[in-house]
mmCIF file of the C-alpha atoms, coordinates in Angstrom:
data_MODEL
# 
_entry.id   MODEL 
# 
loop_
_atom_site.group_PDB 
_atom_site.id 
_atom_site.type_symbol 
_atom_site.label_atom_id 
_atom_site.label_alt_id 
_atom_site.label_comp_id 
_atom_site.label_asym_id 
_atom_site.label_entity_id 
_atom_site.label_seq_id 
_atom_site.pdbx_PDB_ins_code 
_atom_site.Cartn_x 
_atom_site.Cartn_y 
_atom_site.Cartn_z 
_atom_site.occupancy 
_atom_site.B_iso_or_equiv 
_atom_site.pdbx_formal_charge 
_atom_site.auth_seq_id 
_atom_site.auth_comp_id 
_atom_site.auth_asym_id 
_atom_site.auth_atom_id 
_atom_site.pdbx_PDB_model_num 
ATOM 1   C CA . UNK A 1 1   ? -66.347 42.638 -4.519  1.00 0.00 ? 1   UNK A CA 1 
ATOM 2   C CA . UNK A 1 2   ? -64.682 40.370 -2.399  1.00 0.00 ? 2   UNK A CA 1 
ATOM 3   C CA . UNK A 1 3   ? -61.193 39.350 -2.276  1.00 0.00 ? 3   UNK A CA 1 
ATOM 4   C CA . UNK A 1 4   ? -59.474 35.930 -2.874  1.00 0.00 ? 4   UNK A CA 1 
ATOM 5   C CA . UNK A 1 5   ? -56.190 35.466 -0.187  1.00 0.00 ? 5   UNK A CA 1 
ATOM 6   C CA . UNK A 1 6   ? -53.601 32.780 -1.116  1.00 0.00 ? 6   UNK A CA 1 
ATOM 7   C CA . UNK A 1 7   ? -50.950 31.448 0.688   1.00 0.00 ? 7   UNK A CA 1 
ATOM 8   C CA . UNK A 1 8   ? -48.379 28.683 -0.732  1.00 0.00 ? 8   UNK A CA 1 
ATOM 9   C CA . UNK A 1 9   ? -45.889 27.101 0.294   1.00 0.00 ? 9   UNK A CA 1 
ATOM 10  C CA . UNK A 1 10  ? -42.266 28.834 1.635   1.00 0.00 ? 10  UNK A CA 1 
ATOM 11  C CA . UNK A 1 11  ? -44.517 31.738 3.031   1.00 0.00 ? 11  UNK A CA 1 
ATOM 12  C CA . UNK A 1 12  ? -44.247 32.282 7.013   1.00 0.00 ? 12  UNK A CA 1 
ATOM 13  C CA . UNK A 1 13  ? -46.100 34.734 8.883   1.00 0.00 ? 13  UNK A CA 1 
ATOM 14  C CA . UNK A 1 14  ? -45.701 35.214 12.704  1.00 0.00 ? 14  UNK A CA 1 
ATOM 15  C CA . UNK A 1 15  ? -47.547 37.925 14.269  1.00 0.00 ? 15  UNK A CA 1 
ATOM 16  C CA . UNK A 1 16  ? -49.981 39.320 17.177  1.00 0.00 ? 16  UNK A CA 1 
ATOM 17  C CA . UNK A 1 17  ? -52.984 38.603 15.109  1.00 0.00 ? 17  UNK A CA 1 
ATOM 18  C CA . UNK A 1 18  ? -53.581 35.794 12.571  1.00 0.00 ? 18  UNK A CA 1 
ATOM 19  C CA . UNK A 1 19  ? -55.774 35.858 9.349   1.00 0.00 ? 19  UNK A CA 1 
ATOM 20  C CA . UNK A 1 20  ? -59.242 37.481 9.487   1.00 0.00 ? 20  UNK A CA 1 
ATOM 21  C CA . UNK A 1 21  ? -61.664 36.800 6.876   1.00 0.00 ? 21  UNK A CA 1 
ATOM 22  C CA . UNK A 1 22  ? -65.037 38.378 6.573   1.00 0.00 ? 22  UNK A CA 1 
ATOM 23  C CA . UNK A 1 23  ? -66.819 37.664 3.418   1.00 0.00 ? 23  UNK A CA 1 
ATOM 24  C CA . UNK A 1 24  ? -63.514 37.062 0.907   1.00 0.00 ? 24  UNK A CA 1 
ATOM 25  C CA . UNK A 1 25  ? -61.670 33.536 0.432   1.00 0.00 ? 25  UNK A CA 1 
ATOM 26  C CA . UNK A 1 26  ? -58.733 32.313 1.742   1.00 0.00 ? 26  UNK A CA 1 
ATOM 27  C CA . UNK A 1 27  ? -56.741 29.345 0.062   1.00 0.00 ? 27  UNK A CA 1 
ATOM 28  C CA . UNK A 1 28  ? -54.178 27.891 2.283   1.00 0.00 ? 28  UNK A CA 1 
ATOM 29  C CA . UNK A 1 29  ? -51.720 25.218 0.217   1.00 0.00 ? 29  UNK A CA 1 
ATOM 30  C CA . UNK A 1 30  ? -48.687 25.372 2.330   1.00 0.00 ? 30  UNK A CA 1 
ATOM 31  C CA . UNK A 1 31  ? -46.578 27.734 4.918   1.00 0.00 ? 31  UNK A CA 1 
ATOM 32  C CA . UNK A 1 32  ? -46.754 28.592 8.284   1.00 0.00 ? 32  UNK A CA 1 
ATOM 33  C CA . UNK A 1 33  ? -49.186 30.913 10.688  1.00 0.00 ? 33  UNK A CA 1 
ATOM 34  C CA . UNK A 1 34  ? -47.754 31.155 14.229  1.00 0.00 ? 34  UNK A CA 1 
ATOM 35  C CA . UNK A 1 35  ? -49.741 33.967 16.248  1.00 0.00 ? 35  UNK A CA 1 
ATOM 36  C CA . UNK A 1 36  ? -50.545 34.917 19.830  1.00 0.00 ? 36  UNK A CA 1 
ATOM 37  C CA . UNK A 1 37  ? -54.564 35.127 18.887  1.00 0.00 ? 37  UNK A CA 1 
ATOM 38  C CA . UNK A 1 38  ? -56.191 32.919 16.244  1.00 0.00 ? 38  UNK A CA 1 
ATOM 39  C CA . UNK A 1 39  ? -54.637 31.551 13.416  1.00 0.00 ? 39  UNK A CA 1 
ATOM 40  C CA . UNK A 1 40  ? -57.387 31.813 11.167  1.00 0.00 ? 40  UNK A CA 1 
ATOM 41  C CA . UNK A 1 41  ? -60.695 33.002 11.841  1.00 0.00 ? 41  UNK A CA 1 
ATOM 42  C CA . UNK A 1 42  ? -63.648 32.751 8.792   1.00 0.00 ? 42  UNK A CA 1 
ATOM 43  C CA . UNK A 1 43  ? -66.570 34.714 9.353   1.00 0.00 ? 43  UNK A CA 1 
ATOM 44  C CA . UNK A 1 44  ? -69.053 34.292 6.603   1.00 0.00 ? 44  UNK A CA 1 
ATOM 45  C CA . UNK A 1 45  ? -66.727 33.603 3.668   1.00 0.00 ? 45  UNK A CA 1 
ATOM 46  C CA . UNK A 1 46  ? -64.995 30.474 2.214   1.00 0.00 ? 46  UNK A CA 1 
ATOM 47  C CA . UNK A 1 47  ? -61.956 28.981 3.868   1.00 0.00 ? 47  UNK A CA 1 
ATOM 48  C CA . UNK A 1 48  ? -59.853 26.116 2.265   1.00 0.00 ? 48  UNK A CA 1 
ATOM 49  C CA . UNK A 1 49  ? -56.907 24.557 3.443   1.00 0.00 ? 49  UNK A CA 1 
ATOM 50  C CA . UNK A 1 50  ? -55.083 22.695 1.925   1.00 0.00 ? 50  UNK A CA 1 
ATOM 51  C CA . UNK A 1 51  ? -51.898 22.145 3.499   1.00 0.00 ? 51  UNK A CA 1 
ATOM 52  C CA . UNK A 1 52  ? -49.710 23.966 5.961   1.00 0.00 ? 52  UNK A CA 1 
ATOM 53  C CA . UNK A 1 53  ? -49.152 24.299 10.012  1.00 0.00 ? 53  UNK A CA 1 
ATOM 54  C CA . UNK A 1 54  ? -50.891 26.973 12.016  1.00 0.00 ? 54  UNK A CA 1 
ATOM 55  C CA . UNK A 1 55  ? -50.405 27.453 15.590  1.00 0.00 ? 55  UNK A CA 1 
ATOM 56  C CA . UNK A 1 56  ? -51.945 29.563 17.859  1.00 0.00 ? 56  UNK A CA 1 
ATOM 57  C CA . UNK A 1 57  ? -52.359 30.547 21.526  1.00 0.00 ? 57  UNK A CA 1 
ATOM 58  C CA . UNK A 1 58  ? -56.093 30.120 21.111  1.00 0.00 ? 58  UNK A CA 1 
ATOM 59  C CA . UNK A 1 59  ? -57.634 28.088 18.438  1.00 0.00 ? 59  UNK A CA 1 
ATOM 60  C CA . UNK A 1 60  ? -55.782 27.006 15.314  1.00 0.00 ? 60  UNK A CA 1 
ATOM 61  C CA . UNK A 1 61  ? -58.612 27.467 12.916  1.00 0.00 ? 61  UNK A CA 1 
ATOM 62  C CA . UNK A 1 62  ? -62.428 29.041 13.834  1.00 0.00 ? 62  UNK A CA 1 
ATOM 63  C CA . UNK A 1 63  ? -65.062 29.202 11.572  1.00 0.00 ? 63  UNK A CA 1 
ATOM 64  C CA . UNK A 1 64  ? -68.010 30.978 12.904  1.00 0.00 ? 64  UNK A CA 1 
ATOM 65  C CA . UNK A 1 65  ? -69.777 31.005 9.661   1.00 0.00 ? 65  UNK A CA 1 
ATOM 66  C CA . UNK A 1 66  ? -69.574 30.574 5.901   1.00 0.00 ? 66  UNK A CA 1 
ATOM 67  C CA . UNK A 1 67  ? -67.416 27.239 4.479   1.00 0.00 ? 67  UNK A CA 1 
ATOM 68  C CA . UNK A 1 68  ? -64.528 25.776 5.845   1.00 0.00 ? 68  UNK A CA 1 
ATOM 69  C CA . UNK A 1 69  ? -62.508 23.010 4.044   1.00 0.00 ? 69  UNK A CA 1 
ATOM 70  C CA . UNK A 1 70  ? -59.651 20.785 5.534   1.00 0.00 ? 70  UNK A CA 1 
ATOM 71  C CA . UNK A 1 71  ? -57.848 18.467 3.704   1.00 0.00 ? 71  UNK A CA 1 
ATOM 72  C CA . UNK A 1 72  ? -54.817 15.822 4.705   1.00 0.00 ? 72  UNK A CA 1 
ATOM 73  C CA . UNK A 1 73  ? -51.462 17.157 5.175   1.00 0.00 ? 73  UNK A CA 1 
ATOM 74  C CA . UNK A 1 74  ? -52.600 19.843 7.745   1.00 0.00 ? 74  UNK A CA 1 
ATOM 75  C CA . UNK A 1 75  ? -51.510 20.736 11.059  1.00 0.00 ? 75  UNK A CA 1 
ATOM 76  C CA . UNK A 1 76  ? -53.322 22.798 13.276  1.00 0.00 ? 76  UNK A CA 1 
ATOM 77  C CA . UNK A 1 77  ? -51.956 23.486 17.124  1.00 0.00 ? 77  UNK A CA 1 
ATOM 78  C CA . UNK A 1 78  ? -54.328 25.827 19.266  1.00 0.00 ? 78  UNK A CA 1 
ATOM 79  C CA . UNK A 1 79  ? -53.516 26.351 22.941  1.00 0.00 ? 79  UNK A CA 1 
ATOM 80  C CA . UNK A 1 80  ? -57.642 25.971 23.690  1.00 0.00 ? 80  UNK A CA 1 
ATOM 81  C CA . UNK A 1 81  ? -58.607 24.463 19.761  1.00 0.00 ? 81  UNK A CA 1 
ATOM 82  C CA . UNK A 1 82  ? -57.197 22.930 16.928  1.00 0.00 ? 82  UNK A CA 1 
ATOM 83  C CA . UNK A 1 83  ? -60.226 23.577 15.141  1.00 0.00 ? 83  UNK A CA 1 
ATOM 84  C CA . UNK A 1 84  ? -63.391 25.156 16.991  1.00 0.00 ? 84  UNK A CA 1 
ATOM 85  C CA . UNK A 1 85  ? -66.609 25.572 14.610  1.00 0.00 ? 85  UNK A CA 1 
ATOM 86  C CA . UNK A 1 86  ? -70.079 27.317 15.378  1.00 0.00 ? 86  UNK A CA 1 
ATOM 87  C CA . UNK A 1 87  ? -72.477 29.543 14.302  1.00 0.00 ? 87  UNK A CA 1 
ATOM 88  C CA . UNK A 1 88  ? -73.692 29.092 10.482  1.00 0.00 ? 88  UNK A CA 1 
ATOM 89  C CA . UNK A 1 89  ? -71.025 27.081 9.710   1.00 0.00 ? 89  UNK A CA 1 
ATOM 90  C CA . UNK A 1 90  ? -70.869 24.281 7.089   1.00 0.00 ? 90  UNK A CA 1 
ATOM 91  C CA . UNK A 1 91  ? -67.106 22.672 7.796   1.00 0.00 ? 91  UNK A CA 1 
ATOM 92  C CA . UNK A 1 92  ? -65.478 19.389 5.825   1.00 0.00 ? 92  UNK A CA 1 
ATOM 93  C CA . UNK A 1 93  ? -62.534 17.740 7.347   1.00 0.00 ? 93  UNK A CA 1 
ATOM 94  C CA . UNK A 1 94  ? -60.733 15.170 5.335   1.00 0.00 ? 94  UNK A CA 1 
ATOM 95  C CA . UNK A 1 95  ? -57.782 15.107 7.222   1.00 0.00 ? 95  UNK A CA 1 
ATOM 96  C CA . UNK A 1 96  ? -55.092 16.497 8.983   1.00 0.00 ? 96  UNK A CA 1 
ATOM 97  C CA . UNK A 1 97  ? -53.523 16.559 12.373  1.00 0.00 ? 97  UNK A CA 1 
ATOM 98  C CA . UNK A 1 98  ? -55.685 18.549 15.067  1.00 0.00 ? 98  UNK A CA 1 
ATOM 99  C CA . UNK A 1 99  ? -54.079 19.172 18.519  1.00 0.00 ? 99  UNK A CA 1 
ATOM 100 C CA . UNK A 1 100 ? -55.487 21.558 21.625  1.00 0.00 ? 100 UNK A CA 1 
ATOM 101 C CA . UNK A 1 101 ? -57.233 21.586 25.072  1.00 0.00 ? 101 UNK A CA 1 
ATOM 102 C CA . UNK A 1 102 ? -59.481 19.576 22.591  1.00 0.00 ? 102 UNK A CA 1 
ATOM 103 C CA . UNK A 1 103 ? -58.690 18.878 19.024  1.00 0.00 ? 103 UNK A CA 1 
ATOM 104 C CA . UNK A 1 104 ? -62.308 19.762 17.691  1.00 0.00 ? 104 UNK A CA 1 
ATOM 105 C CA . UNK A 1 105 ? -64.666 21.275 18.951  1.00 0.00 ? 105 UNK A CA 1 
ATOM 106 C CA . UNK A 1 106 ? -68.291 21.649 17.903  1.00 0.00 ? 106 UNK A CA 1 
ATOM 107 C CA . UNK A 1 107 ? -70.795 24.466 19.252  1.00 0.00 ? 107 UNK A CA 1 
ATOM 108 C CA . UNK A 1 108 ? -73.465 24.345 16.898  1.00 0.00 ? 108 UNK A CA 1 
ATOM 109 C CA . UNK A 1 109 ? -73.282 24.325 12.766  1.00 0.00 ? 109 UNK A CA 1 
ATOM 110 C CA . UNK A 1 110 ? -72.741 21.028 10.352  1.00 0.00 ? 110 UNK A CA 1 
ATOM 111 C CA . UNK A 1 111 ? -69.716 18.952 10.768  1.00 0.00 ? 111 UNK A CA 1 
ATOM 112 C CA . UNK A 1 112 ? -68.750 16.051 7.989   1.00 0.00 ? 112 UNK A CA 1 
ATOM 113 C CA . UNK A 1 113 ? -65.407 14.288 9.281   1.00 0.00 ? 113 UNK A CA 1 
ATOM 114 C CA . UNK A 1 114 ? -63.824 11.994 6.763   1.00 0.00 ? 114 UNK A CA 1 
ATOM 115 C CA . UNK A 1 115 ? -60.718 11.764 8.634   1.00 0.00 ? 115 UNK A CA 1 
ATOM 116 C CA . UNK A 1 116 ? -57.951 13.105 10.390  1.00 0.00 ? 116 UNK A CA 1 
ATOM 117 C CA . UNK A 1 117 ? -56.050 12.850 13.409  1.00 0.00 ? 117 UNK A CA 1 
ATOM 118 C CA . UNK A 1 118 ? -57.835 14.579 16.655  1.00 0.00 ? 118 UNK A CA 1 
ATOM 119 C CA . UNK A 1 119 ? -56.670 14.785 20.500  1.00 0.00 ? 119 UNK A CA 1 
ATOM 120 C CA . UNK A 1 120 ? -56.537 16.631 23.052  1.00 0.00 ? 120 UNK A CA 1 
ATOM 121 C CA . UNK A 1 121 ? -56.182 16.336 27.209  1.00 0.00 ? 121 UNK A CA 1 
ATOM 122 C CA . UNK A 1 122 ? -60.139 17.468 26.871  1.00 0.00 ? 122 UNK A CA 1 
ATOM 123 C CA . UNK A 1 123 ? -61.014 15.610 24.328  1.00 0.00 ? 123 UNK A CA 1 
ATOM 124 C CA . UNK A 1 124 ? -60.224 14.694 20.660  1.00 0.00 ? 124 UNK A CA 1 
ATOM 125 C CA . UNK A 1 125 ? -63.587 15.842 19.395  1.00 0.00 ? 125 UNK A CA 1 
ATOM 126 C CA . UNK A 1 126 ? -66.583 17.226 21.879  1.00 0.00 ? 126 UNK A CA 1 
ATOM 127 C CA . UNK A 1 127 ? -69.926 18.297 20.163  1.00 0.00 ? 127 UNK A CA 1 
ATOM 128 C CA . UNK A 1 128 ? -71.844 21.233 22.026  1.00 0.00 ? 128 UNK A CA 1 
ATOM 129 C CA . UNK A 1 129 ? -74.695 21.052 19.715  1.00 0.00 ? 129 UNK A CA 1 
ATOM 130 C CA . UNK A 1 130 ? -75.489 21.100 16.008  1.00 0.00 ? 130 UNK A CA 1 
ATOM 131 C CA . UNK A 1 131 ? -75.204 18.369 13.358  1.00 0.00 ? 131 UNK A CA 1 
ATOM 132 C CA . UNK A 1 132 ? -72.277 15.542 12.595  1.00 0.00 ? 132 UNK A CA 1 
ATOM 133 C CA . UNK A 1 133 ? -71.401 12.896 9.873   1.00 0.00 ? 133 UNK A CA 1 
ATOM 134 C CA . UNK A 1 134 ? -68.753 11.025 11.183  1.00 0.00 ? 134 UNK A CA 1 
ATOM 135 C CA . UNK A 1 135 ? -67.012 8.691  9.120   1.00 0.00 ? 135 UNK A CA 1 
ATOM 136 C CA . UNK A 1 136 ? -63.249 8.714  9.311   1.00 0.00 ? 136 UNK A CA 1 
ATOM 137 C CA . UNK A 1 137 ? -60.751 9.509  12.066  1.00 0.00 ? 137 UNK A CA 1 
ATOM 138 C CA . UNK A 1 138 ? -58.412 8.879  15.022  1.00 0.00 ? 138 UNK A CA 1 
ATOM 139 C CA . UNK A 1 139 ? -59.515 10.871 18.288  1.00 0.00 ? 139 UNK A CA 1 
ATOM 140 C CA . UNK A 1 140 ? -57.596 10.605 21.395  1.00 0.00 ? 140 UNK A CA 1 
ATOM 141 C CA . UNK A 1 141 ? -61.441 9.942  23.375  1.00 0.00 ? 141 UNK A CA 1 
ATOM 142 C CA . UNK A 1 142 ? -63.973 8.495  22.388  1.00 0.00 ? 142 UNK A CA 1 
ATOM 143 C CA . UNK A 1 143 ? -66.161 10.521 20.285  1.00 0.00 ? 143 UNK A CA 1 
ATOM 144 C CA . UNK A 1 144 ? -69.739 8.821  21.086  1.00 0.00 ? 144 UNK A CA 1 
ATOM 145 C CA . UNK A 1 145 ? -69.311 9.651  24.620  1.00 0.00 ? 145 UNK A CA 1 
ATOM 146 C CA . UNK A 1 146 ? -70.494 12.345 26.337  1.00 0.00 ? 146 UNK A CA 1 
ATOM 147 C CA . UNK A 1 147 ? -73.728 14.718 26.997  1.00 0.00 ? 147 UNK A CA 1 
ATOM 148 C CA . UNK A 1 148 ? -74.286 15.364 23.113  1.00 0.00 ? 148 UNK A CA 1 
ATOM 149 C CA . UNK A 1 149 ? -73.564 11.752 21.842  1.00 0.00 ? 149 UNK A CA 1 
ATOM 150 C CA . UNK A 1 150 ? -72.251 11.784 18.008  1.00 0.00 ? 150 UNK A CA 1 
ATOM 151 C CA . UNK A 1 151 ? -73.917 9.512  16.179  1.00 0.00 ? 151 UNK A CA 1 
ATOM 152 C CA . UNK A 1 152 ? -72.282 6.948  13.750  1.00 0.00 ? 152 UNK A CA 1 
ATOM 153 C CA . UNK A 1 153 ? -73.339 5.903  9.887   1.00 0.00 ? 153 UNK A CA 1 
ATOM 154 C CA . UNK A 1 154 ? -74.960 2.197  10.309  1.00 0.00 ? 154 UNK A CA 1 
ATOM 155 C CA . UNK A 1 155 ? -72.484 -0.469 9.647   1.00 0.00 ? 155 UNK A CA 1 
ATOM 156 C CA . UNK A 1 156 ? -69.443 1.327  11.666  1.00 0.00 ? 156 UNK A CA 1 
ATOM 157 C CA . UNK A 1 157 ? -68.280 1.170  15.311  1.00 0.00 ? 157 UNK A CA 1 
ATOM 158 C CA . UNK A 1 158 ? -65.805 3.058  17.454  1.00 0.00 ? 158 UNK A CA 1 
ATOM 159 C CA . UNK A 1 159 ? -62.636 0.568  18.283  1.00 0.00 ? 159 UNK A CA 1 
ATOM 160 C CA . UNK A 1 160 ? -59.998 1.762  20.538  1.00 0.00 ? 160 UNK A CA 1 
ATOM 161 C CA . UNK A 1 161 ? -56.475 0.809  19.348  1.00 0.00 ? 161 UNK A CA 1 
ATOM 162 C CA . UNK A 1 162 ? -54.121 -1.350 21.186  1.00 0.00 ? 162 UNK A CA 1 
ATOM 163 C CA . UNK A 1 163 ? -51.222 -2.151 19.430  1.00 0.00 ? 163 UNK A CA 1 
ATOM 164 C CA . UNK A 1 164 ? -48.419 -0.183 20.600  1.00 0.00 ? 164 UNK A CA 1 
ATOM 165 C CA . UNK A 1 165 ? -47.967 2.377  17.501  1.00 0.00 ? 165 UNK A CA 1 
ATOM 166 C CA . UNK A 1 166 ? -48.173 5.884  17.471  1.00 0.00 ? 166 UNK A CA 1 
ATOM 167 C CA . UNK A 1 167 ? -52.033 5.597  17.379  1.00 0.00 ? 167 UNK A CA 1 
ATOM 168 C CA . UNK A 1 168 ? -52.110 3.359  19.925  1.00 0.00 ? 168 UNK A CA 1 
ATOM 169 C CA . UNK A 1 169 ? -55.175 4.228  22.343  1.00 0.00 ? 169 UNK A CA 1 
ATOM 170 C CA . UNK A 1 170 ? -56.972 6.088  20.005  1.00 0.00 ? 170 UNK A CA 1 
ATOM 171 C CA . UNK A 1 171 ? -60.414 5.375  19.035  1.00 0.00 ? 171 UNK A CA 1 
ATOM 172 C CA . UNK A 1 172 ? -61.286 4.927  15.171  1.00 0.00 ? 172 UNK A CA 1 
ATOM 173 C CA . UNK A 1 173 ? -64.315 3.748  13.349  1.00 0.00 ? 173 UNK A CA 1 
ATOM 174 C CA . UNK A 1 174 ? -63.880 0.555  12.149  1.00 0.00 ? 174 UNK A CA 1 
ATOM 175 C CA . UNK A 1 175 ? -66.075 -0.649 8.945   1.00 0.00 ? 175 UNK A CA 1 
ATOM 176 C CA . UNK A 1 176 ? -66.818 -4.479 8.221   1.00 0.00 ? 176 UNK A CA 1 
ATOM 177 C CA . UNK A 1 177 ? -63.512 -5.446 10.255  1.00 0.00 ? 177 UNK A CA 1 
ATOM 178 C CA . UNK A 1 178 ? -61.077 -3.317 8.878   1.00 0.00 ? 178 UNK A CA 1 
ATOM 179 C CA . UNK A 1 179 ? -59.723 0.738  10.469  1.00 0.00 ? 179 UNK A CA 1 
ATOM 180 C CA . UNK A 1 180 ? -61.094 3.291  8.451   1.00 0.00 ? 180 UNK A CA 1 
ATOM 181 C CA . UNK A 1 181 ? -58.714 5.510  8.769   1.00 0.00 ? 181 UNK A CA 1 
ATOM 182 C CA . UNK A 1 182 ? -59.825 8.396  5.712   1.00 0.00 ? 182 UNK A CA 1 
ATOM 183 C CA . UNK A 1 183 ? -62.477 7.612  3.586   1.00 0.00 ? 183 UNK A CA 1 
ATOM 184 C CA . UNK A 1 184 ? -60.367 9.441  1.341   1.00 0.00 ? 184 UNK A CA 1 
ATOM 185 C CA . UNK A 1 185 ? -57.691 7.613  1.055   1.00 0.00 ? 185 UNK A CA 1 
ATOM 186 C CA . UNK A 1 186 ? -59.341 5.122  -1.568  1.00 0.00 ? 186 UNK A CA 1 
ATOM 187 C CA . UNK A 1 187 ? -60.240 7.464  -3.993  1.00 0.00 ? 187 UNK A CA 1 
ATOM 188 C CA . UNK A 1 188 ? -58.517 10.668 -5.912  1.00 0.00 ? 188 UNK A CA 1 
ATOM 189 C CA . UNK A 1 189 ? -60.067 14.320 -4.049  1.00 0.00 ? 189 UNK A CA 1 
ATOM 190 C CA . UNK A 1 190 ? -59.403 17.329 -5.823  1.00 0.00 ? 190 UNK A CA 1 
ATOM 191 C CA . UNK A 1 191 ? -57.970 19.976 -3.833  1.00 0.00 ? 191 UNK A CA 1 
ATOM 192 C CA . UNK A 1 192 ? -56.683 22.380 -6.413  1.00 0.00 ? 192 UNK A CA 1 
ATOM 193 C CA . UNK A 1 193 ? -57.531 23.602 -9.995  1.00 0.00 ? 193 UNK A CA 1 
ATOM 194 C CA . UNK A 1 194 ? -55.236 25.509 -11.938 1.00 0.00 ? 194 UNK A CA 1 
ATOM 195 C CA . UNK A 1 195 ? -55.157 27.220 -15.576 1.00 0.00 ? 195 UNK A CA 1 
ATOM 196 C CA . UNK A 1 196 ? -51.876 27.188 -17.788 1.00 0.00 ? 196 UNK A CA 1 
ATOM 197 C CA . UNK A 1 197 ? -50.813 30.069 -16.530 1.00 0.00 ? 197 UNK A CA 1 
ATOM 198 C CA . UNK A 1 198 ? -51.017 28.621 -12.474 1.00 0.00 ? 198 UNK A CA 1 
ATOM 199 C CA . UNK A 1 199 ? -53.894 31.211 -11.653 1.00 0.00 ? 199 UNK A CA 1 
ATOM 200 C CA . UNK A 1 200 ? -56.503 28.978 -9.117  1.00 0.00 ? 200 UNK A CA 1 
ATOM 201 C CA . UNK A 1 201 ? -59.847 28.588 -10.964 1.00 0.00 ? 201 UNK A CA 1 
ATOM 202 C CA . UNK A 1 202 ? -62.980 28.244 -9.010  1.00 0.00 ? 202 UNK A CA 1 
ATOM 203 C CA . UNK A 1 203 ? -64.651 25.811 -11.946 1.00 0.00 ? 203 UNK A CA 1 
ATOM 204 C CA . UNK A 1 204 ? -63.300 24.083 -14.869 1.00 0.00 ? 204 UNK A CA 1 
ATOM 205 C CA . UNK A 1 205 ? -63.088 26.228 -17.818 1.00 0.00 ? 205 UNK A CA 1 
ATOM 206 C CA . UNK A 1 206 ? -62.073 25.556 -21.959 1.00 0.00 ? 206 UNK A CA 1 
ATOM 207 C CA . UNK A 1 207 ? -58.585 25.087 -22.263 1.00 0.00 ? 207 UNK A CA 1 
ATOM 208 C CA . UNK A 1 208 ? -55.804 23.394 -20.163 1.00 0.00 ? 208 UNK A CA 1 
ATOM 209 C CA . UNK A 1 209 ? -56.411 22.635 -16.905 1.00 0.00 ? 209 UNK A CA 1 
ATOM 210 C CA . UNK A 1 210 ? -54.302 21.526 -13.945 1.00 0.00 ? 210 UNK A CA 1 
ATOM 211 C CA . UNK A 1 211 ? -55.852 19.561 -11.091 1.00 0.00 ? 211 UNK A CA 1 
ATOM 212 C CA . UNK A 1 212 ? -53.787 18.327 -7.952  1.00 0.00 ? 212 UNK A CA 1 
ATOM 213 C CA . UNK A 1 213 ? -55.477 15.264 -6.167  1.00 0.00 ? 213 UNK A CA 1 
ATOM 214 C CA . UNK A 1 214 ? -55.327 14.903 -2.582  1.00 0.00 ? 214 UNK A CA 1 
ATOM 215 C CA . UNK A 1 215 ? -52.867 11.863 -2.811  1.00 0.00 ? 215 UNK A CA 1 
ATOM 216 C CA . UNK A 1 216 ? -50.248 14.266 -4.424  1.00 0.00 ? 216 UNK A CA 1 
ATOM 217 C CA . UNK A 1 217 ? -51.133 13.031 -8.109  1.00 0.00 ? 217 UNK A CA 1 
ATOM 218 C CA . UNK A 1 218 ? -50.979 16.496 -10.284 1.00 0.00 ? 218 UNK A CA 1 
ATOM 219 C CA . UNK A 1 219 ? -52.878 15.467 -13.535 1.00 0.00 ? 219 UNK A CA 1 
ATOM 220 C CA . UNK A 1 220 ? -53.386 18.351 -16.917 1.00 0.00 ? 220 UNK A CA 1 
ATOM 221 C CA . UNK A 1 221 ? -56.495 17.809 -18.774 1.00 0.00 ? 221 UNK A CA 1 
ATOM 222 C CA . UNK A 1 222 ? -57.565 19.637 -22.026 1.00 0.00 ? 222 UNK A CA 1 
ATOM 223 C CA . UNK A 1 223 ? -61.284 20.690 -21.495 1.00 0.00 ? 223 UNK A CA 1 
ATOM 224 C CA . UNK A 1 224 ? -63.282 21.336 -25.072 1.00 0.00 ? 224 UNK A CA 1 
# 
């Protein structure tokens, strides 16, 4: 059996080591993971997070293997990586803040970036090797350049921003004239499914259930 680790919102952990996770699951919907090592590191299981900060004096977040899900409202500090991926790794970020030596960086494995924010005095996002679908996103360089160009979806291009905001100087894809900024932003995400009783479900099931949207939108459905 493996085991299912969730951590909400309110809980703080500060420590040597962060999280570990082998084959289990870890669910990450709020609180704080401040360590001297990694933050969290996913081996072959399934990592989601949904919100919450972690910050680390290495990376932030590594996934060597398995599934690893990041949604908006994240932020992940990592004295080399806010996020480093490799290895049989299938990772999804739809956004978040991402801030290291690099904000994200790719070895090898599958990459699909709907947004987020990404930078880094290295780079905001550097590919070693392995496979990308870019299609949201602010990075602090621009992401096409480089050894291992990333390639972009037809119909997009990489614009740097000049307008003195916050995200001024950034680079961000830019689709028929107008910043894309998170694909996800136009349309409800599920991040979380509850039963009646506020236990996480991994599929929908008879009876009540309690989804909560990426936008913040908490809607209860009665499933038949």
């Amino acid at each position: 059996k493996t085991a299912t680790l969730i951590i909400n919102e309110g809980v703080s952990i500060d420590a040597e080591y962060g999280i570990y996770n082998a084959y289990g699951t870890i669910i990450m919907n709020g609180g704080n993971i401040k360590c001297n090592n990694i933050g969290i590191e996913n081996n072959e299981g399934t990592v989601k997070i949904n919100g919450g900060t972690l910050t680390a004096e290495y990376e932030a977040i590594n996934s060597e293997g398995g599934l690893l899900t990041i949604e908006d409202g994240v932020t992940a500090i990592g004295g080399t990586y806010g996020v480093l991926i490799h290895g049989d790794n299938t990772t999804t970020i739809n956004g978040g803040t991402f801030i290291g030596s690099i904000g994200l960086y790719q070895y090898d494995g599958v990459a699909t970036i709907n947004g987020g924010k990404f930078t880094g005095d290295e780079g905001g996002y550097v590919r070693h090797d392995g496979e990308v679908r870019l299609y949201g996103g602010y990075f602090s360089t621009n992401p096409t350049e480089g050894e291992n160009v990333n390639t972009i979806p037809e119909g997009y291009i990489l614009k740097k921003i000049e307008d003195g905001s916050e995200l001024d100087g950034c680079y961000a894809l830019i689709k028929d004239g107008e910043t894309v900024a998170n694909e996800t932003e136009t349309k409800k995400v599920e991040v979380v499914r509850y039963d009646i009783n506020g236990k996480i479900l991994n599929s929908t099931i008879k009876g009540t259930n309690i989804i909560k949207y990426n936008n913040g939108c908490v809607e209860k459905i009665l499933v038949r």
